[in-house]
C-alpha atoms as an extended CHARMM CRD file, in Angstrom:
* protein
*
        77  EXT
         1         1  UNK       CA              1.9290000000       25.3020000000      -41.5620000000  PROA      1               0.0000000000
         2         2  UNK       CA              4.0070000000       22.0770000000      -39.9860000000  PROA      2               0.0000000000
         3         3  UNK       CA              1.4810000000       18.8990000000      -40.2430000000  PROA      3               0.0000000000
         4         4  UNK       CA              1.7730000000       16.5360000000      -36.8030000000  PROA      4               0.0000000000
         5         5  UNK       CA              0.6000000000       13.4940000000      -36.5830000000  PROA      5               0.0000000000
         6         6  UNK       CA              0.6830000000       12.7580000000      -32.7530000000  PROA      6               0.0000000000
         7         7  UNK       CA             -1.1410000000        9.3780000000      -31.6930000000  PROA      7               0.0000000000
         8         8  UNK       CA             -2.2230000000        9.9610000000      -27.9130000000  PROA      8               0.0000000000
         9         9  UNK       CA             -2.1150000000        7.1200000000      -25.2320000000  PROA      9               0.0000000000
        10        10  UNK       CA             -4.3020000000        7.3560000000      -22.7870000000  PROA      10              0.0000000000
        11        11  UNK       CA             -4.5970000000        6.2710000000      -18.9500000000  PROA      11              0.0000000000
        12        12  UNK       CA             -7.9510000000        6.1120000000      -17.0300000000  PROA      12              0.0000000000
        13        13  UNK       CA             -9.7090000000        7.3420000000      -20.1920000000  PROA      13              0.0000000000
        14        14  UNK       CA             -7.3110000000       10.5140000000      -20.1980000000  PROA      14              0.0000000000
        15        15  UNK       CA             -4.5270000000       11.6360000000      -22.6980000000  PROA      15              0.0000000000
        16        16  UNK       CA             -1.3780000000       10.6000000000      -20.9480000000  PROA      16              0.0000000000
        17        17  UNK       CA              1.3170000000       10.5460000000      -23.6680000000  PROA      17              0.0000000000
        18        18  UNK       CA              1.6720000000       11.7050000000      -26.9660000000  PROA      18              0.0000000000
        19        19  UNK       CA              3.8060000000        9.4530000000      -29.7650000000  PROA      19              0.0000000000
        20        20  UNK       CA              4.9840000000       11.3730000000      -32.7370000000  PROA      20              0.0000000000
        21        21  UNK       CA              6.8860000000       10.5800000000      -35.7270000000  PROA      21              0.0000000000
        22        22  UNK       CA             10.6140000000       11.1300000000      -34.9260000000  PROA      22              0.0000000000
        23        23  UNK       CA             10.8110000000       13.4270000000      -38.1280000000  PROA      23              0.0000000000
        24        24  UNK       CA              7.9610000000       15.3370000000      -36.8140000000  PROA      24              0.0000000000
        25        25  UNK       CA              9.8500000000       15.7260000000      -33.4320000000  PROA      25              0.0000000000
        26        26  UNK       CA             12.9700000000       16.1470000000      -34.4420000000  PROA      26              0.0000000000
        27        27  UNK       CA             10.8320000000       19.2530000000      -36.1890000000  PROA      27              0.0000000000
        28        28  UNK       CA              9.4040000000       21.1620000000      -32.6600000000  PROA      28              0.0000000000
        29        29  UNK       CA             13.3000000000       20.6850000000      -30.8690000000  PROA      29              0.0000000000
        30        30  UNK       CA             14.6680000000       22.4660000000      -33.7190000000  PROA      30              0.0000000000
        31        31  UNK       CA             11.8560000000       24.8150000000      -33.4590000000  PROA      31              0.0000000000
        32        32  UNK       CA             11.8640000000       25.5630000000      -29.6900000000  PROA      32              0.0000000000
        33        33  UNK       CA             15.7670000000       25.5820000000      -30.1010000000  PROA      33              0.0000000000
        34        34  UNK       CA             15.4980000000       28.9790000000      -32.9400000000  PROA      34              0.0000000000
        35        35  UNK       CA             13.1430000000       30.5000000000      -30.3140000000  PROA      35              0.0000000000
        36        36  UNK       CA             15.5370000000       29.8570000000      -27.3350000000  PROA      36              0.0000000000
        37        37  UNK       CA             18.4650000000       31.3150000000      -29.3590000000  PROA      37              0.0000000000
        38        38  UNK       CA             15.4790000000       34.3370000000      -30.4470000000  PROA      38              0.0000000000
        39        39  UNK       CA             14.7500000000       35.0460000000      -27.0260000000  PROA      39              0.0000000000
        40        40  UNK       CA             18.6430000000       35.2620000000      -25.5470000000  PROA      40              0.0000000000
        41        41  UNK       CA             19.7100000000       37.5610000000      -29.0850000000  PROA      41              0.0000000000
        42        42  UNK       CA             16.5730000000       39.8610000000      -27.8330000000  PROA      42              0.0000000000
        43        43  UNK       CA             18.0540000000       39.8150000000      -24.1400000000  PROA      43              0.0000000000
        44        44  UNK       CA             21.5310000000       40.3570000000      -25.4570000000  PROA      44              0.0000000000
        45        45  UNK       CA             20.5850000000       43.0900000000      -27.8120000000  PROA      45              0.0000000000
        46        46  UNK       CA             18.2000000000       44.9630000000      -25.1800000000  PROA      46              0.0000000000
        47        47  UNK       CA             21.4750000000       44.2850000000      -22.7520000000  PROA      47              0.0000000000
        48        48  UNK       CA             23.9310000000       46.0140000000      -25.0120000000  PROA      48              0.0000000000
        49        49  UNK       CA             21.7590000000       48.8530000000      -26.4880000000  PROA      49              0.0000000000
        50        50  UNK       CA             24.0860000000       52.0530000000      -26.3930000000  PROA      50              0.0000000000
        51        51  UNK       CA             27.5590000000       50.2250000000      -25.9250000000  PROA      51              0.0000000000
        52        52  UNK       CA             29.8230000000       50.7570000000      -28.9390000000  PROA      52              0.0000000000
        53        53  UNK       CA             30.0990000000       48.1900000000      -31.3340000000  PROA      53              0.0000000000
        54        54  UNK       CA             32.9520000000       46.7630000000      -33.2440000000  PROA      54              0.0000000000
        55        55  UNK       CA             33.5650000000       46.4400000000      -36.7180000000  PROA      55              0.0000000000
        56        56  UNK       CA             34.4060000000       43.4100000000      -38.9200000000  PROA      56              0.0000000000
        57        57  UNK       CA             37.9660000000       44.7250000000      -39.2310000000  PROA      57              0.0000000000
        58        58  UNK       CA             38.5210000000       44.7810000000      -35.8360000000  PROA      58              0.0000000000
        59        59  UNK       CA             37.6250000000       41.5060000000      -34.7400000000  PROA      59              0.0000000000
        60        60  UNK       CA             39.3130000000       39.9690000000      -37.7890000000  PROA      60              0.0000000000
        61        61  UNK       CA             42.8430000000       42.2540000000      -36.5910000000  PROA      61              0.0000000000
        62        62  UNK       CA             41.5960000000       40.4720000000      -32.9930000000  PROA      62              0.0000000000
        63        63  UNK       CA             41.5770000000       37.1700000000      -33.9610000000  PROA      63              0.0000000000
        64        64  UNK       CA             44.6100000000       37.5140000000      -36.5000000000  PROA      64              0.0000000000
        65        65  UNK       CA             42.5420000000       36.7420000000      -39.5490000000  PROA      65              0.0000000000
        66        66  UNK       CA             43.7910000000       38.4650000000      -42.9900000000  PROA      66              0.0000000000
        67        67  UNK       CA             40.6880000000       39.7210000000      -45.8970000000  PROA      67              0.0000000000
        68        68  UNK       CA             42.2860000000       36.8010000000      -48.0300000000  PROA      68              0.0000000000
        69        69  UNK       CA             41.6810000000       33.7010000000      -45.4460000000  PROA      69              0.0000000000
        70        70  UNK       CA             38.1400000000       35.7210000000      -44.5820000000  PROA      70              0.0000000000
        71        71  UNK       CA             37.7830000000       35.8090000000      -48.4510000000  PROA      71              0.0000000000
        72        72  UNK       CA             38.6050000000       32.0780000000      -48.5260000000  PROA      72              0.0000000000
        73        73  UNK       CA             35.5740000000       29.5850000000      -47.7150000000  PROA      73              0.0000000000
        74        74  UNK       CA             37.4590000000       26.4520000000      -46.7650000000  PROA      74              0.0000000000
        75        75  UNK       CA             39.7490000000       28.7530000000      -44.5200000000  PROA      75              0.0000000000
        76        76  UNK       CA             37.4920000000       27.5560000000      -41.4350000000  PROA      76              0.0000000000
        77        77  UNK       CA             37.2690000000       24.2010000000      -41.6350000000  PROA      77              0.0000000000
């Protein structure tokens, strides 16, 4: 489980803010960001469920990429 350490500013004797450690920040966007990206490959899966796929070969004869620069891992950069 992710630790927080969250100091909370208040206003009229409520909790107005919350101050957190930029590491520990840093920690929930990257967190809410996977569960954004979760949520649209769920959408996107439910959306094409039936449609034919395509295989790796095809989108590498797409794209014009040969098994050797696929094979290669600096190919990319």
């Amino acid at each position: 489980m992710i630790q927080f350490h969250p100091e909370f500013l208040k206003k009229d004797g409520k909790n107005e803010f919350v101050v957190l450690p930029y590491e520990e920040f840093v920690t929930i966007q990257e967190l809410l960001e996977d569960a954004e990206n979760l949520l649209l490959l769920e959408q996107a899966r439910r959306e094409d469920r039936g449609k034919p796929g395509v295989s790796l070969e095809e989108v590498m004869k797409r794209f014009g990429i040969t098994p050797e620069e696929a094979a290669r891992p600096d190919s990319f950069d």
